[in-house]
C-alpha positions in Angstrom: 1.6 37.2 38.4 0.1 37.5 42.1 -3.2 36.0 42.9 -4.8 39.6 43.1 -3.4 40.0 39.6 -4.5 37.2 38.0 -7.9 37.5 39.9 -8.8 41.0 38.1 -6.7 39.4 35.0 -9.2 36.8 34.5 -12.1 39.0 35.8 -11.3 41.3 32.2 -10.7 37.9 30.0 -14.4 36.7 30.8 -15.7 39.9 30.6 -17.3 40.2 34.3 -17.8 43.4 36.4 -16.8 43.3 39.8 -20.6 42.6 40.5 -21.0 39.8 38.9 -18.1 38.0 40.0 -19.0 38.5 43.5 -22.3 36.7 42.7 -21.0 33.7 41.9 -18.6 33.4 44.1 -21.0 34.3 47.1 -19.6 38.1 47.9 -19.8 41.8 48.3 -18.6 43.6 45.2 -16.4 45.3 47.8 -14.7 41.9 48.8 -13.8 41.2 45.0 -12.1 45.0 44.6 -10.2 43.8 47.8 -9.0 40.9 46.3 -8.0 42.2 43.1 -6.2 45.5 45.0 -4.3 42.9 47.1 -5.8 44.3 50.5 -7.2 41.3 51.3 -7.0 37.2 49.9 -10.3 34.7 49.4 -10.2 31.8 51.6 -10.9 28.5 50.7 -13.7 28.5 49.6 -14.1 31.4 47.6 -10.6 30.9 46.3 -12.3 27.5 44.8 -15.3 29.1 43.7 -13.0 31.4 41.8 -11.4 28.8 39.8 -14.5 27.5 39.0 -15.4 30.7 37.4 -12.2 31.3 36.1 -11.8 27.6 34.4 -8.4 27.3 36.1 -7.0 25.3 38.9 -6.7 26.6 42.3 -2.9 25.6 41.9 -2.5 28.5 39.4 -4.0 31.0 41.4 -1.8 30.0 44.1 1.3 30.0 41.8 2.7 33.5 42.0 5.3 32.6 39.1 2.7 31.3 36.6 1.4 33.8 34.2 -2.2 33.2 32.5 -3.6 30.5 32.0 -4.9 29.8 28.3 -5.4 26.0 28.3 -9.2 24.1 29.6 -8.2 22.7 32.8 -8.4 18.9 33.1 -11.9 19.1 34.6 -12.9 21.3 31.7 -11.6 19.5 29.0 -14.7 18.7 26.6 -16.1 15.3 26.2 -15.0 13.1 23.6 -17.1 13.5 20.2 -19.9 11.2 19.5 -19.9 8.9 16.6 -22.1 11.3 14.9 -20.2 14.2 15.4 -17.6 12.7 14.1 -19.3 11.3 11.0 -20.5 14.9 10.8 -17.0 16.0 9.7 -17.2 13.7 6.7 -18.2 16.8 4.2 -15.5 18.4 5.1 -13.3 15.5 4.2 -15.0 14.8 1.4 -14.6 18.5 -0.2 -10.9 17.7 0.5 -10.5 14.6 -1.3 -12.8 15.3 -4.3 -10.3 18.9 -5.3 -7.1 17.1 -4.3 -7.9 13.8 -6.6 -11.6 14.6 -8.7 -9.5 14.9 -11.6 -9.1 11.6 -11.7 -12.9 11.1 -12.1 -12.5 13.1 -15.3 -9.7 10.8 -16.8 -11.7 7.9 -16.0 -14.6 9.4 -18.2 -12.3 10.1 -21.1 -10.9 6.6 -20.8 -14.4 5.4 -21.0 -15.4 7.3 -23.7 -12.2 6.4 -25.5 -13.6 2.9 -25.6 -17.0 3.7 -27.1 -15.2 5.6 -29.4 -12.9 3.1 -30.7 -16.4 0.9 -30.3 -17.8 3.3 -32.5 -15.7 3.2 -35.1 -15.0 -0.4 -35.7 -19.0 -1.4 -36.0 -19.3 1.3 -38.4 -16.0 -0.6 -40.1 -17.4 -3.9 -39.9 -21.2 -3.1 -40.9 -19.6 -0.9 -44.2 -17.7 -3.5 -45.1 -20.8 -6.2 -44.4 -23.2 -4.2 -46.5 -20.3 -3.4 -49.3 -19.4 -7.6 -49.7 -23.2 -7.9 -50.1 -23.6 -5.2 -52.9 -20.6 -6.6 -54.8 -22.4 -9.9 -55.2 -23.6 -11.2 -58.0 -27.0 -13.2 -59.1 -29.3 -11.4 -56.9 -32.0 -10.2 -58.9 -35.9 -8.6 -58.7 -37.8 -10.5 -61.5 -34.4 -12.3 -63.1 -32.3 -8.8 -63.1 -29.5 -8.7 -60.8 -28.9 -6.0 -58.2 -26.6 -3.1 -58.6 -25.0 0.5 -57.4 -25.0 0.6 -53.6 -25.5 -2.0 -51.5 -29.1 -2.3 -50.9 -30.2 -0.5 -54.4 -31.8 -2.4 -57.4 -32.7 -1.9 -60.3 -35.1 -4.1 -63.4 -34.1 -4.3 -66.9 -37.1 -4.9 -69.0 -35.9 -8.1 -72.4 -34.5 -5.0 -74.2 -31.8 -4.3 -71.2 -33.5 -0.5 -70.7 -34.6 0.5 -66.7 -37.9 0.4 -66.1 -37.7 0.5 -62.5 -35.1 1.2 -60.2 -34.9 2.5 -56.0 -33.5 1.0 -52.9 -34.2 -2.6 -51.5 -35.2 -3.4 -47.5 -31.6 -3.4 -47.1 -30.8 0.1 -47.2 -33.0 0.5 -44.6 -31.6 -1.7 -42.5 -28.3 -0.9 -43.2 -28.8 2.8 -41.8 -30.3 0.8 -39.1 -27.6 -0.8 -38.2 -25.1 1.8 -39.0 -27.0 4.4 -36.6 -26.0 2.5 -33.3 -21.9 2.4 -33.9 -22.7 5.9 -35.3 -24.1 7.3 -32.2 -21.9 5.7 -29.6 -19.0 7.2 -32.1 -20.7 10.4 -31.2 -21.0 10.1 -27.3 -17.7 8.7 -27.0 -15.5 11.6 -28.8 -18.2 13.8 -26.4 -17.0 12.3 -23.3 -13.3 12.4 -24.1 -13.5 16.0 -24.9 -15.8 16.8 -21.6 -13.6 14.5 -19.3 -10.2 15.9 -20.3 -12.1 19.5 -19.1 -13.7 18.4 -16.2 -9.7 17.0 -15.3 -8.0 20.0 -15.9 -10.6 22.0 -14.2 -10.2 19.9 -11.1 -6.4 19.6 -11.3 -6.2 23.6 -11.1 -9.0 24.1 -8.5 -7.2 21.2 -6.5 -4.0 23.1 -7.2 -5.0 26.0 -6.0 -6.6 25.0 -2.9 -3.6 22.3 -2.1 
């Protein structure tokens, strides 16, 4: 391209009328149709004020055998970012890493609930078979009669050997006590291996189809 070529060329690309590309360059509207017709050629001046405008090098103009010009000249090139902008990118990068690899979070909370399952269920294990070794023993009595039934039940005899009273001891209570916490962290734990194994397959696919 010619200089008056790439003079009306760029002109177009900035979106400038003849009128105001003479202003900031310093002329007549009638000096930039000259220019761009190839009747006439900016001097120095105005052939730097140009590029200026333009965002090019005076070079380019000058170089018949160049076509345009889409890169930021040297002088144009933006600053460096700051350390905040850059830091400002982090969400970005962020959403990235959580749908490439958050299904991993979700296999760490089944894993974790895996072990207060398995917590769970061998407190409820040992505390049965605690309470069960105590109501198989013998010689513990209310008023000289032994216990019986379920752990944590009594029951008097009156001299003839007939019940006159019978119900459940302080340990039954405190055996549903004790029973309720490796009962309840039985309970979370299954929950959380069931939600994590969904919350990792729902990740896995949204990662998969954004990878």
């Amino acid at each position: 391209m010619k200089l008056n070529e790439k003079i009306a060329y760029y002109r177009r690309d900035k979106k400038m009328s003849q009128e105001e590309l003479a202003a900031q360059v310093g002329v007549s509207r009638q000096a930039v149709s000259k220019w761009e017709l190839g009747e006439a050629s900016p001097d120095v001046n105005k052939l730097l004020a140009l590029a200026r405008a333009f965002s090019v090098t005076t070079d380019h103009l000058l170089n018949d055998g160049e076509g345009p010009e889409r890169d930021v000249s040297p002088a144009q090139e933006p600053p460096p970012a700051s350390g905040q902008e850059q830091f400002s990118n982090l969400p970005g990068f962020v959403g990235r890493m959580v749908r490439r690899w958050g299904w991993l979070a979700g296999i760490y909370l089944a894993l974790e609930g895996a072990g207060l399952t398995l917590f769970g269920l061998v407190g409820r294990f040992m505390f049965s078979s605690f309470f069960q070794s105590i109501g198989s023993m013998g010689g513990m009595g209310f008023g000289g009669a032994p216990f019986g039934g379920f752990p944590g039940d009594y029951v008097i005899y009156n001299e003839s050997g007939q019940v006159i009273q019978s119900g459940a001891s302080g340990l039954s209570g405190i055996q549903s006590a004790m029973l309720a916490i490796p009962t309840l962290a039985l309970i979370i734990g299954l929950i959380m291996v069931i939600g994590g194994l969904i919350l990792a397959y729902v990740l896995w696919k949204n990662g998969k189809k954004g990878g």
